[in-house]
N, C-alpha and C positions, 0 to 999 in steps of 0.2 A: 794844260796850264790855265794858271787864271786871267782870262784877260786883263790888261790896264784900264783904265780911264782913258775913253778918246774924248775927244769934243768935237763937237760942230762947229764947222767953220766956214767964212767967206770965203771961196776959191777966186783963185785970179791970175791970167796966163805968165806974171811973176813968178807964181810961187813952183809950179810944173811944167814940163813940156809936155804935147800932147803927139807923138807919132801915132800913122795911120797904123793900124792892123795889117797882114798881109790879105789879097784878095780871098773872098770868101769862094768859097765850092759849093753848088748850089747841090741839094741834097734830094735825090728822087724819092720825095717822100711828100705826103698832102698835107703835114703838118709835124707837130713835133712835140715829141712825150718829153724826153730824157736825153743825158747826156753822161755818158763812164769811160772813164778812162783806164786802158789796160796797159802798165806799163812794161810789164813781160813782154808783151809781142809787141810793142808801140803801138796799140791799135784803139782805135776810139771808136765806139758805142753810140749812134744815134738812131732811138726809136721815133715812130712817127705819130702816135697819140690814137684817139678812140677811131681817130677814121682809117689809120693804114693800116694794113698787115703785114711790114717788113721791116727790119732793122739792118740800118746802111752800117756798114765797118769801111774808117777811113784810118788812113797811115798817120804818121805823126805831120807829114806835109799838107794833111786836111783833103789826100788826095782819095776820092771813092774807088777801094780794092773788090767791095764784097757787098750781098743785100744779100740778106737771110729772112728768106721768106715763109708763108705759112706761119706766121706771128701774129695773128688776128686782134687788132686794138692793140698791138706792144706800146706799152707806155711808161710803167716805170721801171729801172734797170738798178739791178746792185750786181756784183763782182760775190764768191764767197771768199772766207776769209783767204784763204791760198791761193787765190785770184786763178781757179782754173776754169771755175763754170761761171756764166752768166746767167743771172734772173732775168725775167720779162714776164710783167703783168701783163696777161691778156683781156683787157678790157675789155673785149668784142668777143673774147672767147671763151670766158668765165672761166680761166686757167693760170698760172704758172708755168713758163715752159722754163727750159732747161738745156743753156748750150753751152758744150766743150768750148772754150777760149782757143786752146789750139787747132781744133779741127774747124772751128765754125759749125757745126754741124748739131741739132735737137738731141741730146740725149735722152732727154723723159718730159712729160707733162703733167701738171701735179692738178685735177679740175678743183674748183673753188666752191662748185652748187650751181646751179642754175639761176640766172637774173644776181649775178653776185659782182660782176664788173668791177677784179680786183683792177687799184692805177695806180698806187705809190709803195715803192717798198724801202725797205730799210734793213739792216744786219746787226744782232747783236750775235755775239759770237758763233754760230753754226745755225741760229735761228734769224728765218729772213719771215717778218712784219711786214700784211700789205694793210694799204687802207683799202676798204671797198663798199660800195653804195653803185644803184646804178640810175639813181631819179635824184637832182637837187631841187634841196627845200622840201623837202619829205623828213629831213632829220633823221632819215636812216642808214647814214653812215656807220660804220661798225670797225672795226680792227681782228685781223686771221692773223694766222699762225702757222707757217710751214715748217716741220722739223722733217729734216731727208731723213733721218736715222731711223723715225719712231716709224712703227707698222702702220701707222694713221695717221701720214702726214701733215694731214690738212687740219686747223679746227679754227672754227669763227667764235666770234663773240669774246672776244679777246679785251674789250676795251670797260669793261666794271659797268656803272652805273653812268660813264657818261655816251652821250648822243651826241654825231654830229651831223649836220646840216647837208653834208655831203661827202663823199670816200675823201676821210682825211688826211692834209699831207704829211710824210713820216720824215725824222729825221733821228741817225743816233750815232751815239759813241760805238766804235765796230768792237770792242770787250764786251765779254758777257753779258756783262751786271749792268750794260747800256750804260746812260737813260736812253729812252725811248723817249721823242716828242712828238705828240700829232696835234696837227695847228688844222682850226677851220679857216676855207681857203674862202676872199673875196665876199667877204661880207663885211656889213658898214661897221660892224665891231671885231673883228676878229676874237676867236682865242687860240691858247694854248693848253696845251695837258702834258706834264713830264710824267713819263711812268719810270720806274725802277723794273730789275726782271731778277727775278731770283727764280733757280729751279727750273726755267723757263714758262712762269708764270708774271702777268703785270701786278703792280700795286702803284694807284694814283698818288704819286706827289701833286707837285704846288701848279694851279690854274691859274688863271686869268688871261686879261682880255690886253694886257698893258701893250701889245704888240700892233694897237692901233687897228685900222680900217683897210680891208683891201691888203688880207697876207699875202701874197705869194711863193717866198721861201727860206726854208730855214739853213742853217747850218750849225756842226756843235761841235767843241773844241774833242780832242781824242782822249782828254780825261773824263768828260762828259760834263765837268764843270761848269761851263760859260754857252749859253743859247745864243744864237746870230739870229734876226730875222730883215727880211725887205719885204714893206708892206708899201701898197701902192697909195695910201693916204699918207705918209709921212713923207720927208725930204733927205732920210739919211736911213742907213741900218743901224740898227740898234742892238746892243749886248746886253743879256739881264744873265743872271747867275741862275742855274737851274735849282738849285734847291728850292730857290724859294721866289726870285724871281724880281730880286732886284738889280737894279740898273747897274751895269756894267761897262758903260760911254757910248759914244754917237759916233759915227763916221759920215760929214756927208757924204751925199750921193745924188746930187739933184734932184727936181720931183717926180715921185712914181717910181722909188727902185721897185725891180723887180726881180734882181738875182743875186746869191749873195755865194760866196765859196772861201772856204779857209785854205792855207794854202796846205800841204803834207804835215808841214813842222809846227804848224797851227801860229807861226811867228807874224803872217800876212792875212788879209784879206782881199778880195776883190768882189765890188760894186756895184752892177747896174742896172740902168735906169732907162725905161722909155724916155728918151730924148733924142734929140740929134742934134744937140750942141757939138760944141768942138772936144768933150772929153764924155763917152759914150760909157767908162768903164775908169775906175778909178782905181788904182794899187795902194794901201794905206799898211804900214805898221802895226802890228794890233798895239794900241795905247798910242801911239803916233797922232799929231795934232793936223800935220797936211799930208795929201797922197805922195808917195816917193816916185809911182809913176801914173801919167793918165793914159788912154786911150782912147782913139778916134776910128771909129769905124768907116765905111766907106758910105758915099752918099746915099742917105734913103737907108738905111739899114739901122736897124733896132735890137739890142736884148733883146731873146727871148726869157720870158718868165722860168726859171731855174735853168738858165742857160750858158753857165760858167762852168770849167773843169780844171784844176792842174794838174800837169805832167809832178812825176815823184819827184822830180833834182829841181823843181819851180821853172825850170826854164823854156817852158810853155805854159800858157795860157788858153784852152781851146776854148772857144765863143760860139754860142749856136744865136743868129739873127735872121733877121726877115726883112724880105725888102720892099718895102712901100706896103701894098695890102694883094701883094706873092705869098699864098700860103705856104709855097717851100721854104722850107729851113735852109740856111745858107750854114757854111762852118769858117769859121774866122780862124787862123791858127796865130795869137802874138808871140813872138818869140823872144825872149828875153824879158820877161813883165816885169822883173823888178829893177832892171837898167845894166843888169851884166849877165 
């Protein structure tokens, strides 16, 4: 759908209530890639980024059932479209691996090349998009291409005539025809790049930089219409229309968002932001002018940077946070986020 027009606004403990989050679980992991959510089994997906080699599976209670290990660098995770296998970029392992949702268990590894440190993936219809680069500020970030069907699964250089800066982050509509967006992460200007996919090939649509300083993450509506992003120099997320790449409203989100997540029905979003104010995570309407609900995490506890998830009926909200300068990932389960 197309987003409405939000705005930016003055929050104020008037306008929302901000309940705590349930306690977090703190997650055996040295840090944190990714977060997916598997509603078939209730089971939630957290990788641990370039430094671990396992990925925790926790219940829908945020309680840790499982580490699936031998995941060297797992960092970023998609589902395929039949939500049976799990993706994981192996950063640390210049691969793709490949695990049964049911069983937990590696079914294949797909290698990327050597010195190729895929870290963000993304789905359009049976084809799963990673970014990958493995030196930032070399500007050699690139964008692959995994198709499981084709006798040559792997193929890099996916990304036309643009460079980026560093293994760029991926976001897309899960239909074929995508778009695909890959945003350069953490720089004083950010950009964006919308691709189309036909055939299973890119073609660049509409760029630029309008997504501010300091991206962190994106999110896109499931018609592929409307772009979300949280950039850590802006005070809110922001919607622009992917064709071309006008503005589509504001949500605040106090300063430094750095997570953003549509809800299944794409009718919500959810917010946050390195802070530790009293509303750590904000619930808004898309087109809605104040949040319907906030949240408050527990003390000393922060978003992480693409660290929002929902459950498919909305009534979870899983959070992946850090506490204080604890490199473990904690899991925040809110239940109820939109207030029923």
């Amino acid at each position: 759908m197309l987003a409405g027009l939000g705005a930016v606004v003055a929050m104020t403990v008037s306008v929302v209530a901000a309940p705590a989050a349930s306690a977090g679980q703190e997650l055996p992991l040295p840090g944190f890639g990714d977060v997916v959510v598997d509603d078939a089994h209730e089971r939630v997906f957290v990788s641990g980024g370039g430094a671990g080699n396992g990925i925790v599976v926790a219940d829908f209670t945020g309680r840790v059932r499982h580490t699936i290990p031998n995941q060297l660098g797992a960092d970023g995770l998609v589902l395929s479209a039949d939500g049976t296998k799990l993706y994981a970029a192996l950063s640390a392992g210049d691969a793709i691996s490949v695990i049964d949702t049911a069983t937990l268990t590696e079914t294949a590894r797909h290698p990327t090349g050597a010195g190729t440190c895929p870290t963000h993936l993304a789905r359009t219809g049976d084809l799963i998009w990673f970014g990958y680069g493995c030196v930032d500020g070399t500007w050699s970030g690139k964008i692959g291409k995994l198709d499981p069907a084709a006798a040559t699964p792997v193929s890099g250089d996916q990304q036309k005539d643009v460079r980026y800066q560093r293994a760029p982050l991926l976001s897309a509509a899960g239909g074929a025809n995508g778009p695909l967006v890959a945003g350069q992460l953490s720089l004083s200007q950010s950009m964006v790049q919308v691709y189309g996919v036909s055939g299973g090939e890119l073609s660049a649509g509409a760029t630029g930089d309008v997504v501010g300083a300091g991206l962190y993450d994106t999110d896109i509506t499931a018609d592929g219409a409307t772009l979300y992003s949280a950039a850590g120099g802006r005070d809110r997320v922001e919607a622009f229309a992917s064709a071309d790449l006008a503005r589509r409203g504001a949500y605040a989100a106090r300063p430094r968002p750095v997570a953003v997540s549509l809800s299944p029905d794409d009718r919500h979003l959810a917010a946050g932001a390195l802070t530790t104010d009293a509303a750590d995570v904000l619930i808004y309407e898309v087109g809605g002018v104040t949040p319907v609900n906030s949240i408050a995490l527990d003390g000393g506890e922060t978003v992480q940077p693409r660290g929002l998830s929902w459950s498919a009926d909305r009534k979870r909200l899983f959070v992946v946070t850090r506490y204080q300068n604890d490199p473990e990932p904690h899991l925040e389960v809110e239940r109820y986020p939109l207030g029923w």
